[in-house]
SESESE-233929 format. One record per residue (C-alpha): residue number from 1; x negated, y negated, z. Coordinates in steps of 0.001 Angstrom, whole numbers, plus 500000, padded with zeros to 6 digits. Layout:
<atoms>
<NUM,<X,Y,Z>>
...
</atoms>
This chain:
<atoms>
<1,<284871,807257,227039>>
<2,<284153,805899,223428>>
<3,<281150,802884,223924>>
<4,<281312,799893,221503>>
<5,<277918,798901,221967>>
<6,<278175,795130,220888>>
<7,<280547,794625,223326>>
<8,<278299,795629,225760>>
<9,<274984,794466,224732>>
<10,<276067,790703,223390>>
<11,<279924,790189,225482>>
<12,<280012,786807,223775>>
<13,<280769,788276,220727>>
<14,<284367,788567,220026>>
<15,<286807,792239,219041>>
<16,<287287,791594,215744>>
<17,<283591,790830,215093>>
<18,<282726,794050,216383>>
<19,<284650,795538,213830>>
<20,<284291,793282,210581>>
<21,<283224,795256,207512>>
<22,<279188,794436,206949>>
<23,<279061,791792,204353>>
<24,<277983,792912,200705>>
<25,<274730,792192,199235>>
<26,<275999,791146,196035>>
<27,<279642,791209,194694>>
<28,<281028,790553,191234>>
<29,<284202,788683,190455>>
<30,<286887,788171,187831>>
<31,<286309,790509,185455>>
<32,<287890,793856,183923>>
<33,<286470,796791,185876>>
<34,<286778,799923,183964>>
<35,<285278,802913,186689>>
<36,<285641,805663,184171>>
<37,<286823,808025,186898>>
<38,<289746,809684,184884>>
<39,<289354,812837,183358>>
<40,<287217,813026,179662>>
<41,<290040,812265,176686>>
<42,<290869,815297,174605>>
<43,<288602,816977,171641>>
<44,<290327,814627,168947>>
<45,<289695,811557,171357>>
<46,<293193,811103,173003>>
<47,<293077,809382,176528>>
<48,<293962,812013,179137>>
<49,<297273,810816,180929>>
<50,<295098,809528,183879>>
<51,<293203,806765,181947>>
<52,<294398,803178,182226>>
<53,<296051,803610,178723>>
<54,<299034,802626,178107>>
<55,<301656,801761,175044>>
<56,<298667,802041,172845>>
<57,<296838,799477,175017>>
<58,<293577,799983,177525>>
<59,<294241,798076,180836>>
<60,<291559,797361,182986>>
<61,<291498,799153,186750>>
<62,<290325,795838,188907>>
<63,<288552,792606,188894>>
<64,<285564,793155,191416>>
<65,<282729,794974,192919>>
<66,<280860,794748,195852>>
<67,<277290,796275,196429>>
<68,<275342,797178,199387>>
<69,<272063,798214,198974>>
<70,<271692,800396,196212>>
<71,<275116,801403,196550>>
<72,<278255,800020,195360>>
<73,<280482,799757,198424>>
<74,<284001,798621,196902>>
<75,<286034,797953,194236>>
<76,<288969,795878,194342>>
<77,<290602,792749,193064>>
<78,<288719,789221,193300>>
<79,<290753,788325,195988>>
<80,<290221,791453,198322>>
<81,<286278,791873,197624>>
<82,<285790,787815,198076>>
<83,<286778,788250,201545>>
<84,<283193,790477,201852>>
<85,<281399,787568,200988>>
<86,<279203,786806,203924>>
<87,<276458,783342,203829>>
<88,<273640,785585,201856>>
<89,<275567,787291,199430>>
<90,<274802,786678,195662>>
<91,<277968,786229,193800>>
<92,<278116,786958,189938>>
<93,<281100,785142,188042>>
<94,<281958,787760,184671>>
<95,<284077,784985,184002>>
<96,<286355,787573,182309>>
<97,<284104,789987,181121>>
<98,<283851,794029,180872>>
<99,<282057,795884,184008>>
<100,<281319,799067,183103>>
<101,<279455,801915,184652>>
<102,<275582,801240,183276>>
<103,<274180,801713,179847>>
<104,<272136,804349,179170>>
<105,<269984,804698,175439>>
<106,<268971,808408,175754>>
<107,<266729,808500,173324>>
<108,<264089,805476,172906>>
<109,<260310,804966,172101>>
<110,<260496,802184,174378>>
<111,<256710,802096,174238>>
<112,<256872,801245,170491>>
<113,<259249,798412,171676>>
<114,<256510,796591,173378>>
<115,<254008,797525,170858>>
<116,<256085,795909,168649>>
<117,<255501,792322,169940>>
<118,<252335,792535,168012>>
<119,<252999,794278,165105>>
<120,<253398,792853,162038>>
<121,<257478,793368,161862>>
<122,<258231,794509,158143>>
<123,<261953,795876,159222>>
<124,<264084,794832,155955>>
<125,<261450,794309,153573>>
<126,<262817,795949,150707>>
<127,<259501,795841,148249>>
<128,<255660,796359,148947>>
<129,<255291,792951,146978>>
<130,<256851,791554,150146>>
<131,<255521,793881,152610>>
<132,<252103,792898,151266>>
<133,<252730,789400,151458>>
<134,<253510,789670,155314>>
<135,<249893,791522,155458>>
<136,<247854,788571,154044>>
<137,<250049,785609,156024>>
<138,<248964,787821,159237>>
<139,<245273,788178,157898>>
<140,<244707,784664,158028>>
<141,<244674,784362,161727>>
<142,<242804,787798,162511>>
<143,<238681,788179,162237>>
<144,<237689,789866,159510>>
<145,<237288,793810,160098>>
<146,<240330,793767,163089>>
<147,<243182,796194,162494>>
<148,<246285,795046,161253>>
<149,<249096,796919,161982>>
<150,<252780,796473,160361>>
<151,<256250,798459,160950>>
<152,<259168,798394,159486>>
<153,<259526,799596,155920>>
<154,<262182,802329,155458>>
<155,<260921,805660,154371>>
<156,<264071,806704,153369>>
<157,<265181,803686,151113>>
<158,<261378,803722,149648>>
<159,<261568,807464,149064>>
<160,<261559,807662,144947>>
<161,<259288,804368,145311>>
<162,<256781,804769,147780>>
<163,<253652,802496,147785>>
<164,<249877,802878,147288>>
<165,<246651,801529,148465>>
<166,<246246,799579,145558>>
<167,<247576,796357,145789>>
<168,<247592,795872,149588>>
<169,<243753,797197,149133>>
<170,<243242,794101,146504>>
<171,<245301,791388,148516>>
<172,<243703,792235,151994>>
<173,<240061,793922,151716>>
<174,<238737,792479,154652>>
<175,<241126,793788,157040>>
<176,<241949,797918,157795>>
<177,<245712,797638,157119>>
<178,<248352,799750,158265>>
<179,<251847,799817,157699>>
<180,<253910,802874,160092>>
<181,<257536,803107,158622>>
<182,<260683,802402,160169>>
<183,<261218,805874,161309>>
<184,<257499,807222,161822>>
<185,<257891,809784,159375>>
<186,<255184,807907,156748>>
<187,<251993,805417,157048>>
<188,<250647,803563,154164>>
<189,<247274,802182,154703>>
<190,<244373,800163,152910>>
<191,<241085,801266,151466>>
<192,<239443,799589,154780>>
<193,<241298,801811,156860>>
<194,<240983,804860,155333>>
<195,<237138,804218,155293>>
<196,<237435,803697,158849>>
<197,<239421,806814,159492>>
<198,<237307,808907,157658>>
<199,<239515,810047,155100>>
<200,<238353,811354,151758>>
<201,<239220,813564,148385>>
<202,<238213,816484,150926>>
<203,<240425,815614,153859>>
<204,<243033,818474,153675>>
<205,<246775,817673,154573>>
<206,<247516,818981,158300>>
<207,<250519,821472,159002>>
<208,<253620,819276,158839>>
<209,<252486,816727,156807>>
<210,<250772,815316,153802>>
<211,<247906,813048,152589>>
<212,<249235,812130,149457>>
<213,<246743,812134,146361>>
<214,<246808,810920,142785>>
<215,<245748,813130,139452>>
<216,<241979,812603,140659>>
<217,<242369,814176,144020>>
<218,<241801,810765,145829>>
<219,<244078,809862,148554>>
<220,<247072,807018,147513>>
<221,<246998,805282,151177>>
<222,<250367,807072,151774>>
<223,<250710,809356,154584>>
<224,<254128,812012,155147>>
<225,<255533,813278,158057>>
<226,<253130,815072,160496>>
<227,<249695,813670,158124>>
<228,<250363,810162,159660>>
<229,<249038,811395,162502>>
<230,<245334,811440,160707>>
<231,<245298,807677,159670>>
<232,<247200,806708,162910>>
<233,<244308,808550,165038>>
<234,<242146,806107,163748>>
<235,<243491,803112,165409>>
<236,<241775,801557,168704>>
<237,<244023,803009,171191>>
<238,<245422,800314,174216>>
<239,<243543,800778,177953>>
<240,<246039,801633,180586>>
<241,<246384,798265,181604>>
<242,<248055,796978,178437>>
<243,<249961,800942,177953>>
<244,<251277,799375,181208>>
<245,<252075,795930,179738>>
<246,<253474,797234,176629>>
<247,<256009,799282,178309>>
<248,<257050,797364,180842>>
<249,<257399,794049,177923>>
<250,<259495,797315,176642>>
<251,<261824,797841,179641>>
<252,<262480,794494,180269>>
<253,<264220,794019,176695>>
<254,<266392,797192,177513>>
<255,<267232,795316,180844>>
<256,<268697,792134,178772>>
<257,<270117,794524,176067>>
<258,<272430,795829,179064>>
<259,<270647,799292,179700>>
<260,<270338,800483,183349>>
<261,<267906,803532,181798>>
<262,<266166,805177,179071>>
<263,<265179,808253,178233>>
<264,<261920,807841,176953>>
<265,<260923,810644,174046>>
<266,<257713,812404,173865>>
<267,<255122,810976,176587>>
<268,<251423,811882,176295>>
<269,<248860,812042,179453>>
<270,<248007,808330,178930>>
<271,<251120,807032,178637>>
<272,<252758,809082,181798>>
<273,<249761,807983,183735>>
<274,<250657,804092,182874>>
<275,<254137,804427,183622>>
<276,<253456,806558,187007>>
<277,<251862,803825,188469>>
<278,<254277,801360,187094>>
<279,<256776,803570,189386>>
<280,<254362,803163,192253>>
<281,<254045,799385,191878>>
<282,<257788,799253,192247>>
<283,<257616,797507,188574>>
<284,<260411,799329,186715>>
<285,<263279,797180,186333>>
<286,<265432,800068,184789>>
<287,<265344,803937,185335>>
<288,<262869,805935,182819>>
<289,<263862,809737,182535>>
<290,<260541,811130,180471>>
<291,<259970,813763,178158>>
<292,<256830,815507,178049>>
<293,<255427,815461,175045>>
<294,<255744,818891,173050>>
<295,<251710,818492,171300>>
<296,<250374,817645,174619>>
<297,<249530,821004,175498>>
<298,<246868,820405,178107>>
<299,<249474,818086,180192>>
<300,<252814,821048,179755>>
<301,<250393,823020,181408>>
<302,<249499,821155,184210>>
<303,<253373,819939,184613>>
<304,<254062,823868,183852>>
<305,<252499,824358,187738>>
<306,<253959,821210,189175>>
<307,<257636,821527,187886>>
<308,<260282,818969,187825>>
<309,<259973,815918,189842>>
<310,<261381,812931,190488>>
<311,<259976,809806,192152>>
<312,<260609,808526,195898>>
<313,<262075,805345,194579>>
<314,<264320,807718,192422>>
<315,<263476,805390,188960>>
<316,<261199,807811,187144>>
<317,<262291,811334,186200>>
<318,<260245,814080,184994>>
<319,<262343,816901,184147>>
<320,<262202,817756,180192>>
<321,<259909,818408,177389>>
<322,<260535,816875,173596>>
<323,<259010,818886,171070>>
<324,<259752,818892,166577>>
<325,<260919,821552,164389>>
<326,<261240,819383,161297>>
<327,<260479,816111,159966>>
<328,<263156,813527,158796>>
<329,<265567,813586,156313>>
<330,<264827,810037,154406>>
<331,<260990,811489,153856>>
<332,<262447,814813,153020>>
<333,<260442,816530,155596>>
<334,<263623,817646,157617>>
<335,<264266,821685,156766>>
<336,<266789,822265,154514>>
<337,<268635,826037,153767>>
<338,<268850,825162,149623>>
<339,<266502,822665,147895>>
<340,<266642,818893,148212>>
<341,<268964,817976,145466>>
<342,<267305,814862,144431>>
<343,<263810,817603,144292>>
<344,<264567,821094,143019>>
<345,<261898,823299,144389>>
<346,<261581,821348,148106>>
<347,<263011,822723,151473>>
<348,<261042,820319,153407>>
<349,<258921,821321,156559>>
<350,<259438,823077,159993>>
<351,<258690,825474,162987>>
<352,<255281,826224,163193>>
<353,<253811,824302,160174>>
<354,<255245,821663,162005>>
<355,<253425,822344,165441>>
<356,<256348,823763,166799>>
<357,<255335,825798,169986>>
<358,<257379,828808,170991>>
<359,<255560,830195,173473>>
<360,<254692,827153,175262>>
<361,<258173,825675,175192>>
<362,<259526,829408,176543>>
<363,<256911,828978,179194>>
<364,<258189,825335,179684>>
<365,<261986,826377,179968>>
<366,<261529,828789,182911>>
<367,<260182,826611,184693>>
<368,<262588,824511,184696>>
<369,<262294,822000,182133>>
<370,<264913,820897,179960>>
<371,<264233,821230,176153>>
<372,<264871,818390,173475>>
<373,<263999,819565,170486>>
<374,<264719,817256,167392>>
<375,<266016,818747,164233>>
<376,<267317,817066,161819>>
<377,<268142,819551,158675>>
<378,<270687,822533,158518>>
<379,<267793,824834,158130>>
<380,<265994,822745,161258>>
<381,<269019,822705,163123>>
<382,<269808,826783,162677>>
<383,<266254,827983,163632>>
<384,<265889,825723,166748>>
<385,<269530,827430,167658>>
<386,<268417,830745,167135>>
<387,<265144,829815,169220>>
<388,<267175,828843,172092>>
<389,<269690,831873,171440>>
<390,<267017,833905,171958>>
<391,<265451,831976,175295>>
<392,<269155,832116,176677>>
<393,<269215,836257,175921>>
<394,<266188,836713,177569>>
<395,<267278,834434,180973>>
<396,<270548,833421,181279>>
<397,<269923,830624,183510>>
<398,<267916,828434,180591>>
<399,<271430,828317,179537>>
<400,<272154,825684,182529>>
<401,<269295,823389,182148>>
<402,<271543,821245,179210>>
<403,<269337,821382,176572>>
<404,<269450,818928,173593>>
<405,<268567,819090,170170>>
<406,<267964,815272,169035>>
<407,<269718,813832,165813>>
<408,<271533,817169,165008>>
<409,<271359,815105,161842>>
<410,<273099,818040,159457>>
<411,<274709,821397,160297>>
<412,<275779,824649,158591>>
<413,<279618,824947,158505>>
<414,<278458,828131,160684>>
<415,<276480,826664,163013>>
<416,<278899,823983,164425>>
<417,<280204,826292,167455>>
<418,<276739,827488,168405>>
<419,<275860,824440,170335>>
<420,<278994,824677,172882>>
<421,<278691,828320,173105>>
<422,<275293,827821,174399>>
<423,<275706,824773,176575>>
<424,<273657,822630,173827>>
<425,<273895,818973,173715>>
<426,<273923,817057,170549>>
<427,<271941,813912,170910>>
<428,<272472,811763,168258>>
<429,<272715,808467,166736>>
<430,<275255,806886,165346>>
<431,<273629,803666,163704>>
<432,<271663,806195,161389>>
<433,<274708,807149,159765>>
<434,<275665,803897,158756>>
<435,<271662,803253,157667>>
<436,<271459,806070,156002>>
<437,<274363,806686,153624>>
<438,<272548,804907,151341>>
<439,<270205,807965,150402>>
<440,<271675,810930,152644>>
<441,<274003,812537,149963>>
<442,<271244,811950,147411>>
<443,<269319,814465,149615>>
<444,<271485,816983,150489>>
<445,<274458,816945,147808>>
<446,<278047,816120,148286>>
<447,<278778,819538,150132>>
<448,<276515,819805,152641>>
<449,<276933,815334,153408>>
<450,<279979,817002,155341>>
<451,<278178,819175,157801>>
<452,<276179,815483,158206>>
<453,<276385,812728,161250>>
<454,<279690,815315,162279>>
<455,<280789,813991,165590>>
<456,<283833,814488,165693>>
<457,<283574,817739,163972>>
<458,<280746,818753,167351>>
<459,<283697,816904,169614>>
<460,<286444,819647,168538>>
<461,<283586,822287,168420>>
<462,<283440,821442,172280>>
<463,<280050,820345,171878>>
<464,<278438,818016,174867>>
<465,<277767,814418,172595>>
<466,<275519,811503,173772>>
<467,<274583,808563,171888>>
<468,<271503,806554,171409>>
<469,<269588,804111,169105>>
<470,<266327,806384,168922>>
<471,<264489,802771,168469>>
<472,<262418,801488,167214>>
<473,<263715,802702,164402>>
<474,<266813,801060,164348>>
<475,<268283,798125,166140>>
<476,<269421,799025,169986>>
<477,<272078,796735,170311>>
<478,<274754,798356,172074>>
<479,<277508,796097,169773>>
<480,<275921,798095,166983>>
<481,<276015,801439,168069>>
<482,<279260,801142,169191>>
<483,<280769,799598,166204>>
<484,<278837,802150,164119>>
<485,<280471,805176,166498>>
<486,<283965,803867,166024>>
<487,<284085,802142,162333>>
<488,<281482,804365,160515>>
<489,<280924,801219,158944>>
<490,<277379,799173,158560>>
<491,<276767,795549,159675>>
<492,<278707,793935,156400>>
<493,<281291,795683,157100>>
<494,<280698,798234,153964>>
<495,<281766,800717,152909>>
<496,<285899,800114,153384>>
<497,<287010,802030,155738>>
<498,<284164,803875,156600>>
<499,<281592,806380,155863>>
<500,<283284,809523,156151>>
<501,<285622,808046,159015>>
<502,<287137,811373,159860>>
<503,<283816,812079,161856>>
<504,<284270,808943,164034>>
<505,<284768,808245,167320>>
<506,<287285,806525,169684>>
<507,<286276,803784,171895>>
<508,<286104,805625,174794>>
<509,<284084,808789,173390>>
<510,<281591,806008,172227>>
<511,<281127,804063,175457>>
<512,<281246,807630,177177>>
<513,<278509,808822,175050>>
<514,<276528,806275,176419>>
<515,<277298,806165,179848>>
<516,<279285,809114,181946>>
<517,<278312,811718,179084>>
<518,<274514,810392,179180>>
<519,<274611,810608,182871>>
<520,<275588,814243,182765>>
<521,<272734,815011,180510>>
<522,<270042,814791,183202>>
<523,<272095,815837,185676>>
<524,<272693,812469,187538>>
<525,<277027,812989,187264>>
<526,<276812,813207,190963>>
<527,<275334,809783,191252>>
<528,<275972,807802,188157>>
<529,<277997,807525,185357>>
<530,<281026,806038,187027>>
<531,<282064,803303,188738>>
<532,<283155,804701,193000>>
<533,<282085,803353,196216>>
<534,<279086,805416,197486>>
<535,<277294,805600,193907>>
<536,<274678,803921,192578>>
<537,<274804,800254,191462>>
<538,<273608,800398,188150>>
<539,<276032,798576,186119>>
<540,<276721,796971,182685>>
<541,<278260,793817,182309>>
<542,<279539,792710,178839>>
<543,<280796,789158,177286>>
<544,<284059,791114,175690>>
<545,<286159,794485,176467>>
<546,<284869,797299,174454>>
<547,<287762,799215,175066>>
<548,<290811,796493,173756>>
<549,<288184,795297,171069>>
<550,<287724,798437,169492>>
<551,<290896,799611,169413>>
<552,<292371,796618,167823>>
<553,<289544,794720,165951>>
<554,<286722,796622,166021>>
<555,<284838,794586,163797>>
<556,<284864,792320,166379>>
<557,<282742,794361,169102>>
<558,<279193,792807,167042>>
<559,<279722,789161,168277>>
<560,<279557,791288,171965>>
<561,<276799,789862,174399>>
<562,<275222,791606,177885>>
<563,<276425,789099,180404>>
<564,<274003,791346,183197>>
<565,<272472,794217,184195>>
<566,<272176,795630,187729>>
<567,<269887,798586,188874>>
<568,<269769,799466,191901>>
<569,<271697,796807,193406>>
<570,<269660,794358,191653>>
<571,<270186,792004,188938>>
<572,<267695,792863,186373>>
<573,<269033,790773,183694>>
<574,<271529,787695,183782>>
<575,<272640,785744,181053>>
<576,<271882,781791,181296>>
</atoms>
């Protein structure tokens, strides 16, 4: 005969207590639930007849969710998940708002984020009369002979302007100075620092890169693509302690930005070791999926033995390796097939005189590891897809480890199909179309700006798409990269219409792209991604409906706000 043990043990206690449903940990009410369980919508971004679409209109599928643990545990109207209320449960009020499976930006510098808090913030300074002006406010507090560091300027507006060492050598000669650029792709330093780094008429330009130098062979202070990395050597590198700091200061912004996880891109030793043991301290407040760093080759090695891993608290993933074929596009350092057509004679830079490393990375592959490989020009993008082409040939199985090239920036006409036919995702970012129309036909010429920022164009292809804000070197605000996916339009609204709007997205691919979609890319579907009883609680909670806004007012998704973010059960991040 079937026991009921609390009958037994404790008779006092009454049938239907014995039975009761446990009481949930934390529940949300009155909100629009959208669990994103129906099927993906079509290649041209049609809702597939099990979405809750209707007469042109998204409806939402409940009001409520109750956790338990980690896990959510149901999903139902306010009513029905009230009545799992018990006298310790935390109840959350959306007071109307969008709960949506959690935010994920999949490809961050999150590290830089942090960083950032003491940097000298020259994002929309649009001369070096300004930038330098910033520079000598900030010297005024800082000891003579301390580094100054700035970021911010925009290699790719500055490009037919860049700046020297002269004036910011005049205005601040007590201080080494120096200013990275929005998108890391150029440095720009004072006389100070390049005294301090060493550098002379004799220091050669590295493979990748450039030390820029005038008529007389001295160097200018301005530093392209992979020869940054000479000046920015330099610079007193942070102890583990304030790596950890930094990062963390990092995560916690994603947390209140509405992100549930990153995907952190290109970690050295140092900075693995300092997030490691922020894993072990329990300190992550949202899940960090990391990529190796391609020029660490000591640390692919050891990682080479160990293989994948992920962590017993199941917040830090190791499972993926970024590496560069080509520099950027705004610098002209991304690989091009034909010249630049704003500079006759220049292709730009890539493979192995950008570090690229083929055998390592092969080496890296079998073992498991996912490669993201960022390539940004037609020529950049085609070589990386043979590369892989050729991995794939040799072992079939590479083929299932979902292997991204990041930014995808601008494709051959011929090209477009290759990343579905070999299970390649496009990771890309749709607030650097909107940044960069500006300059991006300048570069690459009124034919080839249509194999450029082509999502929908990789959508019909079949192509696997997932968004992100790559920051720091653009703004991570979800509002943003949502509006930018569906409008094609910057933050004024410009141009009418949109930038080449037949390449943008629906509201669903968009919020897709950086959820379910994202949540596929590291193989988490199974867990995440969705909104189901018996997966994990890492949800997004947002002030407005994505969905209904940007289908009919669009414009309207940047006054959006995170209402709160929960990770594992947790609220990380609740708005006041």
């Amino acid at each position: 005969m079937k026991k009921f043990p609390c009958l037994l043990l404790i008779p006092f206690l009454t049938l239907s207590s014995c039975f009761k449903e446990p009481s949930a940990e934390l529940i949300i009410i009155n909100g629009k639930v959208y669990t994103f369980q129906w099927p993906d919508p079509d290649l041209d971004g049609n809702p597939s007849p099990g979405a809750p679409f209707a007469n042109g209109a998204w409806h939402p599928e409940a009001q409520a969710i109750a956790i338990t643990g980690k896990l959510i545990s149901n999903i139902g109207t306010t009513a029905e998940i009230q009545k799992l209320a018990g006298e310790n449960t935390e109840i959350i009020d959306a007071e109307g708002g969008t709960i949506i499976p959690g935010l994920v930006d999949s490809h961050t510098h999150v590290i830089n984020l942090g960083q950032n808090l003491e940097l000298v913030d020259l994002t929309g300074v649009e001369t070096e009369a300004a930038a330098v002006a910033l520079i000598v406010e900030t010297s005024k507090n800082i000891p003579a002979g301390e580094w100054i560091i700035g970021k911010g300027w925009d290699e790719g507006a500055w490009a037919s302007q860049y700046p020297d060492k002269k004036m910011l050598s005049e205005m601040v000669p007590k201080h080494p100075v120096l200013m990275l650029s929005l998108h890391s792709f150029a440095s720009w330093a004072n006389q100070m620092a390049l005294d301090k780094a060493g550098i002379t008429k004799d220091t050669p330009s590295p493979p990748g890169g450039e030390v820029v130098k005038d008529e007389n062979n001295e160097p200018t202070g301005l530093f392209l693509n992979k020869g940054s990395d000479i000046i920015e050597a330099a610079i007193p590198q942070p102890a583990n302690q304030q790596l950890k700091e930094y990062f963390l200061a990092g995560l916690i912004e994603m947390a209140e930005s509405g992100y549930v996880a990153i995907h952190e891109a290109g970690v050295n030793r140092k900075l693995l070791t300092a997030i490691m043991e922020l894993d072990k301290e329990g300190k992550l407040p949202i899940r960090v999926y990391a990529m190796l760093s391609g020029d660490d080759e000591d640390l692919l090695s050891e990682w080479k033995q160990r293989g994948p891993y992920e962590s017993a608290s199941g917040m830090l993933i190791i499972n993926s390796v970024k590496a560069f074929y080509d520099g950027a596009l705004g610098s002209r350092g991304a690989k091009l097939l034909e010249d630049y057509s704003d500079m006759p004679g220049h292709k730009g830079t890539s493979g192995l005189d950008y570090r690229f490393k083929p055998d390592i990375l092969a080496e890296m592959s079998t073992a498991g590891f996912q490669l993201c490989i960022h390539a940004i020009g037609d020529a950049g993008n085609r070589q990386t897809l043979d590369f892989l082409e050729v991995l794939i040939e040799a072992n079939p199985e590479i083929k299932n480890l979902r292997n991204r090239i990041e930014h995808a920036q601008v494709l051959h006409a011929e090209d477009f199909q290759r990343l579905a036919e070999l299970n390649i995702i496009a990771s890309m970012q749709p607030s650097h179309a909107v940044e960069d129309m500006v300059w991006a036909e300048d570069r690459v010429g009124h034919e080839r700006i249509t194999g450029a920022y082509a999502w929908r164009t990789l959508r019909k292809q079949g192509t696997h798409i997932i968004f992100n804000s790559d920051l720091t070197g653009t703004d991570h605000n979800i509002f943003y990269g949502l509006h930018s996916s569906i409008t094609r339009q910057n933050k004024s609204f410009e141009p009418e219409g949109g930038w080449h709007p037949e390449e943008a997205l629906r509201p669903e691919e968009a919020l897709r792209a950086f959820t379910t979609w994202a949540a596929w890319s590291v193989f988490r579907e199974d867990s995440t991604g969705i909104l189901a009883p018996g997966k994990w609680a890492d949800i997004s909670v947002l002030t407005i409906d994505p969905f209904q806004t940007g289908n009919s007012d669009p414009s309207a998704l940047l006054s959006g706000e995170v209402y709160a973010t929960i990770v594992n059960g947790e609220i990380v991040f609740r708005k006041k």
